[in-house]
C-alpha positions as a Python dict, from the first residue, in 0.01 Angstrom:
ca = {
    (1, 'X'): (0, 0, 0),
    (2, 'X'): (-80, -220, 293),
    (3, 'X'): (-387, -408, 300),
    (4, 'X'): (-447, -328, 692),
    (5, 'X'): (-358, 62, 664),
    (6, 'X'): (-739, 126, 658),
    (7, 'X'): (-782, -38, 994),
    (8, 'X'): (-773, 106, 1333),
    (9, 'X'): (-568, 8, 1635),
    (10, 'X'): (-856, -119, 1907),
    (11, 'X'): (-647, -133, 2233),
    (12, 'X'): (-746, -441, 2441),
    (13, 'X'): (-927, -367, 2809),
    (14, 'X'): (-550, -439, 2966),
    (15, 'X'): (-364, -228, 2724),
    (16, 'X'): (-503, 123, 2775),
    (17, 'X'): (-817, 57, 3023),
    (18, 'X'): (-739, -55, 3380),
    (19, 'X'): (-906, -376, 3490),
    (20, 'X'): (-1062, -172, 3776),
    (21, 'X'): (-1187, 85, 3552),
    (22, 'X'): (-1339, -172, 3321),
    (23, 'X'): (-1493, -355, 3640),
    (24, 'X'): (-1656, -5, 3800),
    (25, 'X'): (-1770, 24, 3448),
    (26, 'X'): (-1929, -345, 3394),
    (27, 'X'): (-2108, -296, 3729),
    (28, 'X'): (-2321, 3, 3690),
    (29, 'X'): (-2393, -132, 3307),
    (30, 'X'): (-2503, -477, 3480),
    (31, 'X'): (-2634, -226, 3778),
    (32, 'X'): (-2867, -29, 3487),
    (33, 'X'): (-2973, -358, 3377),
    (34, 'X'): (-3129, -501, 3656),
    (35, 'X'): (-3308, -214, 3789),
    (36, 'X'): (-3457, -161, 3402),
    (37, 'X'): (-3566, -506, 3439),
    (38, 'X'): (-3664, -457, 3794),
    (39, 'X'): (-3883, -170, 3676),
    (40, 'X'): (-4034, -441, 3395),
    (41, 'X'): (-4172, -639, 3674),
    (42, 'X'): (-4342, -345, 3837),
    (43, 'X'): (-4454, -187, 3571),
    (44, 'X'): (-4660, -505, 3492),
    (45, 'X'): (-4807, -514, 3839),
    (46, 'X'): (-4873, -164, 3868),
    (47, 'X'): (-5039, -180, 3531),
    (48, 'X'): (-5234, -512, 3632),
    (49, 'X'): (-5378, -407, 3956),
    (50, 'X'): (-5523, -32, 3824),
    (51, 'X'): (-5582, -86, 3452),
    (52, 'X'): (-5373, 197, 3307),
    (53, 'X'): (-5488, 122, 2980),
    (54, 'X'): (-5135, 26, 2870),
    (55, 'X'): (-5126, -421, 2859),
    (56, 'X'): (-5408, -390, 3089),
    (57, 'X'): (-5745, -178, 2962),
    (58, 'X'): (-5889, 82, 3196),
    (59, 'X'): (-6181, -41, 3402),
    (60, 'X'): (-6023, -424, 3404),
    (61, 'X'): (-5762, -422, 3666),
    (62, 'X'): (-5716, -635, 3961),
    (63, 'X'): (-5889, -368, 4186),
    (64, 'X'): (-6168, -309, 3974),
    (65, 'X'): (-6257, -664, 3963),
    (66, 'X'): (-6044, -799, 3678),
    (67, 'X'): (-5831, -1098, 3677),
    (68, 'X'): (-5546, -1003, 3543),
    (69, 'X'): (-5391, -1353, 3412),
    (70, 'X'): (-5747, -1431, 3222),
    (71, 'X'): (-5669, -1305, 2942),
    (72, 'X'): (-5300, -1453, 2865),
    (73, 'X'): (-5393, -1782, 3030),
    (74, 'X'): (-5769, -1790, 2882),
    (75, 'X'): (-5676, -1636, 2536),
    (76, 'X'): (-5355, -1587, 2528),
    (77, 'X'): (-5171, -1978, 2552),
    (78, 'X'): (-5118, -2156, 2266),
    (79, 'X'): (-4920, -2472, 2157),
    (80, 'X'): (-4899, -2794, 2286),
    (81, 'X'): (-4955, -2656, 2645),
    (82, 'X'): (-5273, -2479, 2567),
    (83, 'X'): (-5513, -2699, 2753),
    (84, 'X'): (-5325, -2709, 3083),
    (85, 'X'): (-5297, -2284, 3077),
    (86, 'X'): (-5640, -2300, 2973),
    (87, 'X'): (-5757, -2490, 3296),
    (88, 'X'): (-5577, -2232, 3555),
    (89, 'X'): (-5796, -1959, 3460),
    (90, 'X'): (-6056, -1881, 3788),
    (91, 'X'): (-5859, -2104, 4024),
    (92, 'X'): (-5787, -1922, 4339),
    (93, 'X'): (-5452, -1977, 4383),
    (94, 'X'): (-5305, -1824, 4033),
    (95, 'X'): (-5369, -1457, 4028),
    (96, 'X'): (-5221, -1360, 4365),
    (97, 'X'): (-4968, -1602, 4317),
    (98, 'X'): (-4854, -1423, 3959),
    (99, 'X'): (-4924, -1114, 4122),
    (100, 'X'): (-4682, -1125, 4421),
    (101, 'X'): (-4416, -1249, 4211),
    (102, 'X'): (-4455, -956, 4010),
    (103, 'X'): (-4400, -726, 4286),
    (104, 'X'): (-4176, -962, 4480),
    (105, 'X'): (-3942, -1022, 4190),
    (106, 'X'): (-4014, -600, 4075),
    (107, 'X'): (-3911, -479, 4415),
    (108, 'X'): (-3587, -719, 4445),
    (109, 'X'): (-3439, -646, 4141),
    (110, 'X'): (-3480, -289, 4164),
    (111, 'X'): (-3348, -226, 4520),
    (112, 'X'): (-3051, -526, 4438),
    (113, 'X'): (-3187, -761, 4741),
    (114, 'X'): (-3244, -1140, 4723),
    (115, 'X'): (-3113, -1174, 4384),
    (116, 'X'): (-3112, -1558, 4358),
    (117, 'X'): (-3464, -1558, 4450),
    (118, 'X'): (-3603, -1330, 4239),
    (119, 'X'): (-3365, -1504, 3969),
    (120, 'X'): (-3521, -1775, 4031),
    (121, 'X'): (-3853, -1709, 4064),
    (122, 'X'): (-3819, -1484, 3699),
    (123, 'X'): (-3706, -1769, 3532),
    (124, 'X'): (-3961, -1970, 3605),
    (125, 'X'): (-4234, -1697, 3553),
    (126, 'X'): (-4001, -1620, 3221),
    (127, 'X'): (-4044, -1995, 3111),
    (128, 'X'): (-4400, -2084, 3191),
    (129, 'X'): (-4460, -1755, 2976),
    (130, 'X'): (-4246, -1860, 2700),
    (131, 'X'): (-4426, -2225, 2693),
    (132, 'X'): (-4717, -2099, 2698),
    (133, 'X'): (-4642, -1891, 2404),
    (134, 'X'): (-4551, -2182, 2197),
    (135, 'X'): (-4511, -2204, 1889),
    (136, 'X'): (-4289, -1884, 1869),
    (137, 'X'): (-4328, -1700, 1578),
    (138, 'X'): (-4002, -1531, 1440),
    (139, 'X'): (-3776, -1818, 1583),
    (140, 'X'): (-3808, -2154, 1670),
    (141, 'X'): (-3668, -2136, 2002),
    (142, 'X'): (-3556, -1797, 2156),
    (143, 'X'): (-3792, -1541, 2272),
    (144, 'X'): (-3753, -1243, 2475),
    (145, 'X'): (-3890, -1462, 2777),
    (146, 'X'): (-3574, -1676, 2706),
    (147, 'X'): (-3315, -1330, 2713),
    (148, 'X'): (-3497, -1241, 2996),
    (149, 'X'): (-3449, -1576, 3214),
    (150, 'X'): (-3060, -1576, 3064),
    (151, 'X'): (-3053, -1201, 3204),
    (152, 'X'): (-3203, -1285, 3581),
    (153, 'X'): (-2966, -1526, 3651),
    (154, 'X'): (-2634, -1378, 3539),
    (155, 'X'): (-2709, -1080, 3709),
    (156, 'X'): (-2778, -1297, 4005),
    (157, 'X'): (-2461, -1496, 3961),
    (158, 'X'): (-2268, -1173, 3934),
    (159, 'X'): (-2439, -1032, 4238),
    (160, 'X'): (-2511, -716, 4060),
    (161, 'X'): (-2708, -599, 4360),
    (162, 'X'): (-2425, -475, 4538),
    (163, 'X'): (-2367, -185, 4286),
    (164, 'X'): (-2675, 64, 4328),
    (165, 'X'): (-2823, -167, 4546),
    (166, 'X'): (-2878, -293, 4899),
    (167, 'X'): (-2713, -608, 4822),
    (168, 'X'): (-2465, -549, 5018),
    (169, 'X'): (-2616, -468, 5305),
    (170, 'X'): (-2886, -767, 5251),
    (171, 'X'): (-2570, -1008, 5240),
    (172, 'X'): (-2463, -903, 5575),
    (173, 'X'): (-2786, -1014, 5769),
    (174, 'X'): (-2783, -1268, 5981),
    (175, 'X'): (-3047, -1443, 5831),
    (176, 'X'): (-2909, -1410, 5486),
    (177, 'X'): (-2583, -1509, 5619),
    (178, 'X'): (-2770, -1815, 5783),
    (179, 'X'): (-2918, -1918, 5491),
    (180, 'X'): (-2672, -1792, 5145),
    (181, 'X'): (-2994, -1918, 4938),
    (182, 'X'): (-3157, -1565, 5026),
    (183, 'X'): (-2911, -1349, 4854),
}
């Protein structure tokens, strides 16, 4: 008796799968992916500026009067950054700033457009959140804020706007065109 009998022929992507099968395929997977973390980012500013009760309690969102990074920067930090997250909470400048990257990097992920910017942008929301989180505690190093950064920008670098999205389209405006930074 064979010692590989028991084992199962798994055909490779170019033996039984066409390449342009497996590409249509790996776009609306990466296409699923960025508008579920498209829909993160909203979801967190919807929940933010009414209070749903969800990450934000009723009665304490941004329109009742709440200040919706408070909390996380206020309460929230911890680690060797503490001090400096601690010191941003009441200035002017941070909770509309946090805020319209929510919705700015929400609303371009889910409709595909202006991918390297909101890649961008995530990352850097992504990493300020993860150092501000410091010391993790189930590992060392990687966090979800981490897989999320890693996410944003390979679905920027494989422009997966242009499947279910307007990326497309965005790419062909002038302006876009003009400046390649925008897409």
């Amino acid at each position: 008796m064979s010692t590989t009998s028991h084992r199962q022929h798994i055909p490779a992507v170019t033996e039984d799968v066409p390449a342009s099968t497996t590409r249509v395929a790996a776009g609306r997977a990466l296409a699923v992916l960025r508008i579920a973390y498209g829909f993160t980012f909203l979801w967190a500013f919807v929940d933010k500026v009414f209070g749903l009760g969800f990450a934000t309690k009723s009665g304490k969102g941004w329109i009742d009067g709440g200040d919706p990074t408070a909390g996380f920067l206020g309460k929230g930090a911890t680690g060797p950054f503490a001090s400096f997250y601690h010191s941003l909470v009441g200035d002017f400048w941070v909770t509309p700033l946090f805020m319209i990257g929510l919705l700015g990097i929400g609303l371009a992920l889910t409709f595909g457009i202006g991918m390297r910017i909101a890649a961008v942008a995530g990352t850097l929301l992504y990493v300020l959140m993860w150092s501000a989180s410091l010391p993790l505690e189930t590992n060392p190093v990687i966090d979800d804020h981490i897989i999320g950064a890693i996410t944003l920008i390979a679905l920027a670098l494989v422009a997966a706007g242009n499947v279910w999205g307007l990326g497309k389209m965005w790419s062909s405006m002038s302006i876009v065109k003009h400046y390649p930074w925008l897409r």
